[in-house]
C-alpha positions as a Markdown table, in Angstrom:
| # | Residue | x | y | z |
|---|---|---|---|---|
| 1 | Unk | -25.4 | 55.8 | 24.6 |
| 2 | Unk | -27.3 | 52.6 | 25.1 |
| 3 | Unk | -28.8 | 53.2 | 21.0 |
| 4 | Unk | -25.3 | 52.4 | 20.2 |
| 5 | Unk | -24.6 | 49.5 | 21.6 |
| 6 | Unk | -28.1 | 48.1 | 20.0 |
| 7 | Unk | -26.7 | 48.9 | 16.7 |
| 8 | Unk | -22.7 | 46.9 | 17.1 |
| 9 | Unk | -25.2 | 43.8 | 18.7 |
| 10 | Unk | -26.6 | 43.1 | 15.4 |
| 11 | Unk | -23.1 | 43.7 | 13.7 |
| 12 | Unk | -21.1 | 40.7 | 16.3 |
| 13 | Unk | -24.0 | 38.7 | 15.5 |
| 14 | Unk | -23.2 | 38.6 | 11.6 |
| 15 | Unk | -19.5 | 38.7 | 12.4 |
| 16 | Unk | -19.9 | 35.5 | 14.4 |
| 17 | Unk | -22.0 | 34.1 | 12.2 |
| 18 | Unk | -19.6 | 34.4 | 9.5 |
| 19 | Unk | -16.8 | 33.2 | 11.6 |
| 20 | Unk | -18.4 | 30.1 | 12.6 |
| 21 | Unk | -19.8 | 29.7 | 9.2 |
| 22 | Unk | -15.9 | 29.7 | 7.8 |
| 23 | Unk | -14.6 | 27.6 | 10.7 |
| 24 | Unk | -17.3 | 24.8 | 9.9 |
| 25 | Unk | -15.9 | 24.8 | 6.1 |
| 26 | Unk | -12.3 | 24.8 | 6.8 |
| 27 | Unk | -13.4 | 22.0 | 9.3 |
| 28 | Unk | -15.2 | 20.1 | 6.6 |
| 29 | Unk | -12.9 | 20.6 | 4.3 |
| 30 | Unk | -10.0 | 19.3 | 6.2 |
| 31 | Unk | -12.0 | 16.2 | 7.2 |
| 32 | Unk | -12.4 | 15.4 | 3.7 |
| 33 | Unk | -8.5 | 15.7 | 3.5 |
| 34 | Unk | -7.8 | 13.9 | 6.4 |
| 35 | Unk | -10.0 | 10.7 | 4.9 |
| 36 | Unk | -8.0 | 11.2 | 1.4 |
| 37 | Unk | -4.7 | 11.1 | 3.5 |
| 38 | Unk | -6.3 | 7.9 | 5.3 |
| 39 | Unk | -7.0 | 5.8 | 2.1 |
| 40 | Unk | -3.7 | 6.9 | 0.2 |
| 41 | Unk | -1.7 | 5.5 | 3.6 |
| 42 | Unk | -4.1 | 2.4 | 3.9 |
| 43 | Unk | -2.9 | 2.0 | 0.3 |
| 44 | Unk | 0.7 | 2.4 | 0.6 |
| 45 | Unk | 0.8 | -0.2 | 3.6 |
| 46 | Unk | -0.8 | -2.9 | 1.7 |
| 47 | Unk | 1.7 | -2.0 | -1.1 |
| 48 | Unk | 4.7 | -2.8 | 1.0 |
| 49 | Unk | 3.2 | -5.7 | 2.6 |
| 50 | Unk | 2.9 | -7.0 | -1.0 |
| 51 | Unk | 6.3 | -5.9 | -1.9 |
| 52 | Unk | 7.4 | -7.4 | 1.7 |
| 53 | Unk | 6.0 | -10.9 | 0.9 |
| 54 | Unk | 7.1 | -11.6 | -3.0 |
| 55 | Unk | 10.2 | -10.4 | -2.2 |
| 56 | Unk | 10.4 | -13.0 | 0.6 |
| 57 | Unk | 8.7 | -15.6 | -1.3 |
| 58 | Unk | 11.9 | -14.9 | -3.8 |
| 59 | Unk | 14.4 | -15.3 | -1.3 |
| 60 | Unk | 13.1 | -18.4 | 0.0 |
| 61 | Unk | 13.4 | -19.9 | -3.9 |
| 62 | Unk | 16.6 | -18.5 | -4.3 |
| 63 | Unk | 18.5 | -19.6 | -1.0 |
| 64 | Unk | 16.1 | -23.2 | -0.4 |
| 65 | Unk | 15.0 | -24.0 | -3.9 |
| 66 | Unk | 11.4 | -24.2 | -2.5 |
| 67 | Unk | 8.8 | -21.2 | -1.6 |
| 68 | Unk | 7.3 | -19.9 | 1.4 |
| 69 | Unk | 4.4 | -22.3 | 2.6 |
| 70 | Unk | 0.8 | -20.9 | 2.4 |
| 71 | Unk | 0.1 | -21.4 | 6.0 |
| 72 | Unk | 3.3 | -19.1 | 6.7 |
| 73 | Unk | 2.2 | -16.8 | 4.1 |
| 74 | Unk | -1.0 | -16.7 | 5.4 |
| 75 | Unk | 0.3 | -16.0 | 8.8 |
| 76 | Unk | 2.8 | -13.1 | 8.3 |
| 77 | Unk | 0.8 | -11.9 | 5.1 |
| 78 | Unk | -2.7 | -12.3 | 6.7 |
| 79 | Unk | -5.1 | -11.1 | 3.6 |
| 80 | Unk | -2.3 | -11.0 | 0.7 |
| 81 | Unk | -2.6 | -13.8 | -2.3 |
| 82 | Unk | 0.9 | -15.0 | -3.4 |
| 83 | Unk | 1.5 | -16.8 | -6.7 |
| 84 | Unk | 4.7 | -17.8 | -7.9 |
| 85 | Unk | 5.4 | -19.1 | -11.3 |
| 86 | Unk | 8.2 | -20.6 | -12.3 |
| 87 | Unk | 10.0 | -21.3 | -16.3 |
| 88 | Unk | 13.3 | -22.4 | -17.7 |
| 89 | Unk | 15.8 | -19.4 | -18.9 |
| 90 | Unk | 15.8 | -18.6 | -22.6 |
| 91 | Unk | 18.4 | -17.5 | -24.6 |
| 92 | Unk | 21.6 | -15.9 | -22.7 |
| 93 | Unk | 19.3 | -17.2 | -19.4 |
| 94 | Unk | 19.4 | -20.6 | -20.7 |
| 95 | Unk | 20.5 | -23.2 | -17.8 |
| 96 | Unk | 18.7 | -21.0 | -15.2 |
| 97 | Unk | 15.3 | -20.6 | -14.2 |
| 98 | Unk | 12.9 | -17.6 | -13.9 |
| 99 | Unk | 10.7 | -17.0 | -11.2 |
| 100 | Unk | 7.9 | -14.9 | -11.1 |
| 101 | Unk | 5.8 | -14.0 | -8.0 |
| 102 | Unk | 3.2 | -12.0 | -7.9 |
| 103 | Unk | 1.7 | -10.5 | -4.5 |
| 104 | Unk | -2.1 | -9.1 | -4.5 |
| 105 | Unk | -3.8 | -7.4 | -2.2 |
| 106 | Unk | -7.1 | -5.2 | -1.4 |
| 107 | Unk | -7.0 | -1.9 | 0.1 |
| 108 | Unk | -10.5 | -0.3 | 0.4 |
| 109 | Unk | -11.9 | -0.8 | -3.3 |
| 110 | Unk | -8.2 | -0.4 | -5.2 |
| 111 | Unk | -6.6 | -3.7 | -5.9 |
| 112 | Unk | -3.0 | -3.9 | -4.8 |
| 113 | Unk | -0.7 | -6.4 | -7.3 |
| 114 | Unk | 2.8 | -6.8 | -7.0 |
| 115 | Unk | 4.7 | -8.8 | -9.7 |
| 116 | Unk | 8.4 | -9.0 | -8.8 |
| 117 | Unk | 11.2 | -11.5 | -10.8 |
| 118 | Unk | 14.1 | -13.5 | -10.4 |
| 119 | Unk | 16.6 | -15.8 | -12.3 |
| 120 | Unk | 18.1 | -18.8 | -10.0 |
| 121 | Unk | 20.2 | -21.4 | -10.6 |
| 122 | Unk | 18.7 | -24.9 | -10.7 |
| 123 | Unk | 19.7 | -26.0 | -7.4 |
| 124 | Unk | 18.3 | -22.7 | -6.4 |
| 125 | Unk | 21.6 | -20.3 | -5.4 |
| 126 | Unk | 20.9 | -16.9 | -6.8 |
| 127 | Unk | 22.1 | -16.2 | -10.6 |
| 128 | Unk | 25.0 | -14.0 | -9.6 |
| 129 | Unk | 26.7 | -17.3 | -8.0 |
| 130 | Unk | 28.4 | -15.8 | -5.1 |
């Protein structure tokens, strides 16, 4: 009885070999996932941060005729560049003024930009007039 017993030995060895063998994969494998997951979320924050600070820059030039101030930006938007660019209305836009801002940002090596517009009134109430 005991010569059976030496042969299953050998047999749970290989079995728990293999086990651990497939365990350490699946592990790996869902690390590597995990850091994918990671750097597509890391990604999609900085994206709505960007989104989140044009579009306020915008409303700021539409409500107060003047933007955001860097050291505000810079403040609520630490690590996000902000540019706003501003032209007169042409054709059927003609008497207003578009306004362009474009939010950047840096999320591991992917560069983040934003470019989101606007047409105001002169005196900066929004086009729509009400």
């Amino acid at each position: 009885m005991s010569g059976k017993n030496e042969k299953s030995k050998g047999f749970i060895l290989t079995e728990i070999i293999v086990a651990l063998t497939i365990l350490g994969m699946v592990l790996a494998g869902l690390a590597v996932s995990l850091a994918g997951f990671a750097r597509f979320n890391r990604y999609q924050l900085i994206r709505q941060r960007c989104i989140a600070a044009a579009e306020a820059q915008l409303d700021s030039i539409a409500t107060t005729s003047r933007p955001v101030s860097e050291e505000d930006l810079r403040r609520l938007w630490p690590g996000l560049t902000v540019s706003v660019r501003q032209s007169p209305g042409e054709g059927q836009w003609q008497g207003l003024e578009f306004v362009e801002v474009t939010a950047s940002g840096k999320s591991y090596r992917k560069d983040v930009n934003i470019r989101l517009s606007r047409y105001v009134r002169s005196d900066g109430s929004l086009a729509e007039g009400k």
